[in-house]
N, C-alpha and C positions, 0 to 999 in steps of 0.2 A: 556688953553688947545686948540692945534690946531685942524681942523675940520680934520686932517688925524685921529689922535688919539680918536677924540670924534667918529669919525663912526668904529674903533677898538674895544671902549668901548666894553666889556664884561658885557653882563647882567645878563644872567645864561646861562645852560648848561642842554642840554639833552640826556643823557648818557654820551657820550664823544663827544657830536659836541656842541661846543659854539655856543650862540648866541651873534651876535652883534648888537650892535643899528644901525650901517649903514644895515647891511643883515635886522632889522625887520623892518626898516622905507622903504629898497626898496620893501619887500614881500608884506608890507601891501598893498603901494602902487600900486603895478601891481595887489594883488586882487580885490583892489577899481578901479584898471581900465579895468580891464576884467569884475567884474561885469555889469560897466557902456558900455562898448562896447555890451554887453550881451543884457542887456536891451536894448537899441538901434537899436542893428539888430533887435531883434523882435518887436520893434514899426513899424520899415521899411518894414518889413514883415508883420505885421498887417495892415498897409494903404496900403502897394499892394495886399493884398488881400481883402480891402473890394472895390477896382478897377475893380477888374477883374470878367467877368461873369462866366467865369467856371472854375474849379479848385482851392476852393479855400477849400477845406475839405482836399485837399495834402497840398495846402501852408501853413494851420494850422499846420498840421503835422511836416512840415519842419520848420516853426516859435518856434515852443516845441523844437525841436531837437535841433536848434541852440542854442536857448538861454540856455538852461540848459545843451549843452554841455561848450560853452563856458563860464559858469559859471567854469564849475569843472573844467576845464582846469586853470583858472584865480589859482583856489583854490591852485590845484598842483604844477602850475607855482609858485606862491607866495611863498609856504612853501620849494621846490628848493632854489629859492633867497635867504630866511633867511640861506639857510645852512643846511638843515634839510637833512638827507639822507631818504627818504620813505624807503626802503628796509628795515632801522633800526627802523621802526616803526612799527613792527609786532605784539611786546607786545602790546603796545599802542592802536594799531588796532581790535586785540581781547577785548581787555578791552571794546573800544568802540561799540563794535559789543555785548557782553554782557547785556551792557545799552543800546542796540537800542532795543534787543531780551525782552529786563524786561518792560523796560520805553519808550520807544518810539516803539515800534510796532503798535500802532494806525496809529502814522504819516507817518511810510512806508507801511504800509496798504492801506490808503489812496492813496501815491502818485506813488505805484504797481496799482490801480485800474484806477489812473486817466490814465496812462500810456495802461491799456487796454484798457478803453475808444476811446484812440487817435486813439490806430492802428486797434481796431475792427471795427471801424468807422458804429458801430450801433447807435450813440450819434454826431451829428456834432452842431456847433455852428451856429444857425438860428433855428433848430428845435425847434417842435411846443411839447410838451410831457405832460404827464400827469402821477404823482404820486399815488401810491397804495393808499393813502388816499387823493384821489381826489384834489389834489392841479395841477393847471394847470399853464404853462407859458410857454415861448419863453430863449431857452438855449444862455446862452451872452458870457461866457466861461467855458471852461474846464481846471481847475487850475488844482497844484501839491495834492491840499488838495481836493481842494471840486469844485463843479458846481455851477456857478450863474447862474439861470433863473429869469428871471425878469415877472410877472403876466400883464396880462392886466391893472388889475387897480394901474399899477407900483410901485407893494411890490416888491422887490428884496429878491429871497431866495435862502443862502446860506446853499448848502446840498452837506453831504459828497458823495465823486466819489464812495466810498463801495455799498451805496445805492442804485446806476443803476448798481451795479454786482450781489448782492444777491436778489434782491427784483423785482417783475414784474414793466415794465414801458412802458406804450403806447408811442410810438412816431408816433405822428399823420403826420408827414410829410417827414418823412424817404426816400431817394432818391428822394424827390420831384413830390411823386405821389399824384392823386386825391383821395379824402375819399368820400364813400356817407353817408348823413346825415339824419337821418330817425324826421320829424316833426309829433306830432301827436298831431289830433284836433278832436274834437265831431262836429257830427250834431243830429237834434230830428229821433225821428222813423218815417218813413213815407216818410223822404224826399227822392226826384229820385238821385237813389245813381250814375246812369249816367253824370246827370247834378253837382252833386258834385263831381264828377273826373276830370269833363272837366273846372270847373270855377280854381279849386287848378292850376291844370294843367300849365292853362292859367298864374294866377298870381306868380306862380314858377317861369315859364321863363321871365316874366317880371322883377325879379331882375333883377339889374344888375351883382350881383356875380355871378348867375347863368350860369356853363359852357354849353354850346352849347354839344345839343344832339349828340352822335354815335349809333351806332349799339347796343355796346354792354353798353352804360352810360347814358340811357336814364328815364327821370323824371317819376316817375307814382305813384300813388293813390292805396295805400293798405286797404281792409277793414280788421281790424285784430280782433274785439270785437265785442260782442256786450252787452254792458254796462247795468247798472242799468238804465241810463235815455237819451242812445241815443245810435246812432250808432260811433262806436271808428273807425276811421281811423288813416291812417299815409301817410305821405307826405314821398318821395323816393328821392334826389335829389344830384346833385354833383357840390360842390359849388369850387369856384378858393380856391387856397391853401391861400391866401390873410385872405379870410372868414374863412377856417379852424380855422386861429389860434386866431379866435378872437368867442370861440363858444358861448357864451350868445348871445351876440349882433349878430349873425347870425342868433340865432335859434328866437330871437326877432323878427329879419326883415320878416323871413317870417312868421310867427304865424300872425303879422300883416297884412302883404298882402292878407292870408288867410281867415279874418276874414272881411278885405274890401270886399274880393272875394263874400262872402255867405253872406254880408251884402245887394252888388248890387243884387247878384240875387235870393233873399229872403228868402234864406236858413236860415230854423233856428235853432240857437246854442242851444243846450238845458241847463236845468239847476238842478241839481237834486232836486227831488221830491217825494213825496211820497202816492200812491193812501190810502185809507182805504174802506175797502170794507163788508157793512155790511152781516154779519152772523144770527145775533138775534137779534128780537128786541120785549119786552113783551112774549118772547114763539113765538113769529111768525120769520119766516126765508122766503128768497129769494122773491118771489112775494108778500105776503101775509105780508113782512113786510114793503114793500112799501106803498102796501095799507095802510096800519095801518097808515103809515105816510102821508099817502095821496099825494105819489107822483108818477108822470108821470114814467111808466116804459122802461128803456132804449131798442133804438133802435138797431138791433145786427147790428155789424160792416159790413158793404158790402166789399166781396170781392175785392181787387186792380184789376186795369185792368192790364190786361197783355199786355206789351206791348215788343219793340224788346230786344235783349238782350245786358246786360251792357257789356262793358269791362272789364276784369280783368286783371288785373297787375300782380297779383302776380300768378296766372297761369300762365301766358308766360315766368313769371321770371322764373317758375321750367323749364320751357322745356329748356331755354337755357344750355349749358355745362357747368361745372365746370372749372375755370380758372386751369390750369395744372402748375407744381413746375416754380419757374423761372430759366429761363434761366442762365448756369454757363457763358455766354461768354459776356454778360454785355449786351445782347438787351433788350429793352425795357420791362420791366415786365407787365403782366396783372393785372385787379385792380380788389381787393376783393369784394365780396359780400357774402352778410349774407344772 
């Protein structure tokens, strides 16, 4: 058989348009090369944008676009070559439409969802996010199916794109603004709560993650409690987006800076405890059961001296104003506080 006659070959027939072996060996082929050209742009597109410093949440955008345009185009173009007329494949297409509506609606679920993902651009690839059940990690991509983020202690988890449309999702690093991050530590009762705002204070900015104070993002010493067996503070502070996305080992670093802090200057940590305070003892109560016991009776507490007045933080916080909606014209937004 000559090769004119072998690419004639008739294989079968779909409707009235024959297939032939030369028309499905050239469709296949130009699908297998449109995919691979597919795939290729968007690798080319993937290393220029992890080149570039800005724009690269559009070059995602347009990296998606091309390659799954130039997939379905591959697809179309292919099924042309064989001979296929598309117009005559309307039955075919409902049919298929059918079993996408019964048996695959998950998968176009999904890859509708990744697709708002792309273009709502509340979700980019770098972000730092955190799931409704506290699973936290750094997003690597945004596929047709599902989202890789990858955890600090590099678990990769694969979750469907549905899951950041229906379900709440912190994104800790959304446009690339600063978080503030609230550290809370005890001291005993008693200590000068002056001189424990000012040592935190101190060893805050001593991180090195720690961003340089503004007007409006500056470190301060909250008293927020007051505990069964000390006084409850909390540390106020805004760390580089670097640190954000790494929160253990950030809230690690200072818990320990903290504790060198009031280690120097002899602040002491307390530890829970528990007083017992006799009531009866034999029928006898309060002085008279000491005696009994024959022991020295307590000295009453002398009043603290007064001396000038602490700082408060979290008073000046309230006076400040409320950050107002952000801006539609893309300037810089203000940063939240609790």
């Amino acid at each position: 058989m000559e090769l004119d006659e072998l690419r004639g070959l008739v294989l079968f027939a779909i409707g009235r348009t024959p297939v032939t072996l030369g028309g499905l060996v050239a469709g296949a082929g130009m699908i297998v090369a449109g995919l691979l050209l597919a795939r290729l742009a968007g690798a080319g597109i993937g290393r220029l944008r992890g080149r570039v410093r800005y724009g690269a949440d559009a070059l995602y955008i347009v990296q998606k676009l091309v390659t799954y345009g130039l997939a379905i185009f591959a697809v179309i173009a292919g099924l042309s070559t064989v001979g296929l007329n598309l117009s005559s494949l309307a039955v075919f297409a409902g049919a298929v439409g059918v079993g996408v509506g019964l048996g695959l609606q998950g998968i176009v679920k999904e890859f509708v969802s990744g697709l708002v993902l792309i273009f709502d651009r509340v979700l980019n690839v770098g972000d730092y996010v955190e799931l409704a059940d506290g699973r936290r990690g750094l997003v690597q991509t945004i596929g047709p199916r599902a989202v890789h983020v990858r955890t600090n202690d590099n678990i990769d988890l694969i979750i469907p794109n549905s899951k950041f449309i229906e379900g709440p999702v912190v994104n800790w690093t959304l446009h690339g603004r600063g978080r503030r991050i609230h550290i809370p530590f005890r001291v005993a009762y008693g200590s000068d709560r002056e001189k424990v705002r000012s040592v935190v204070l101190e060893a805050a900015r001593s991180v090195p993650f720690t961003l340089p104070e503004t007007e409006t993002e500056r470190s301060q010493v909250w008293l927020v409690g007051l505990g069964d067996s000390g006084l409850e503070f909390e540390l106020l502070v805004w760390p580089t987006l670097d640190a954000v996305k790494r929160p253990a080992a950030m809230q690690a670093a200072y818990t320990w800076a903290i504790a060198e802090a009031l280690d120097r200057a002899g602040v002491e940590v307390p530890f829970p405890q528990m007083d017992v305070r006799l009531r009866s003892f034999f029928g006898q109560e309060g002085e008279r059961a000491l005696d009994a016991l024959r022991l020295d009776h307590p000295q009453a507490d002398q009043p603290a001296a007064t001396g000038s007045p602490s700082t408060n933080d979290a008073a000046e916080d309230l006076a400040r104003p409320l950050p107002g909606p952000e801006p539609s014209d893309g300037a810089a937004p203000g940063r939240d506080t609790r």
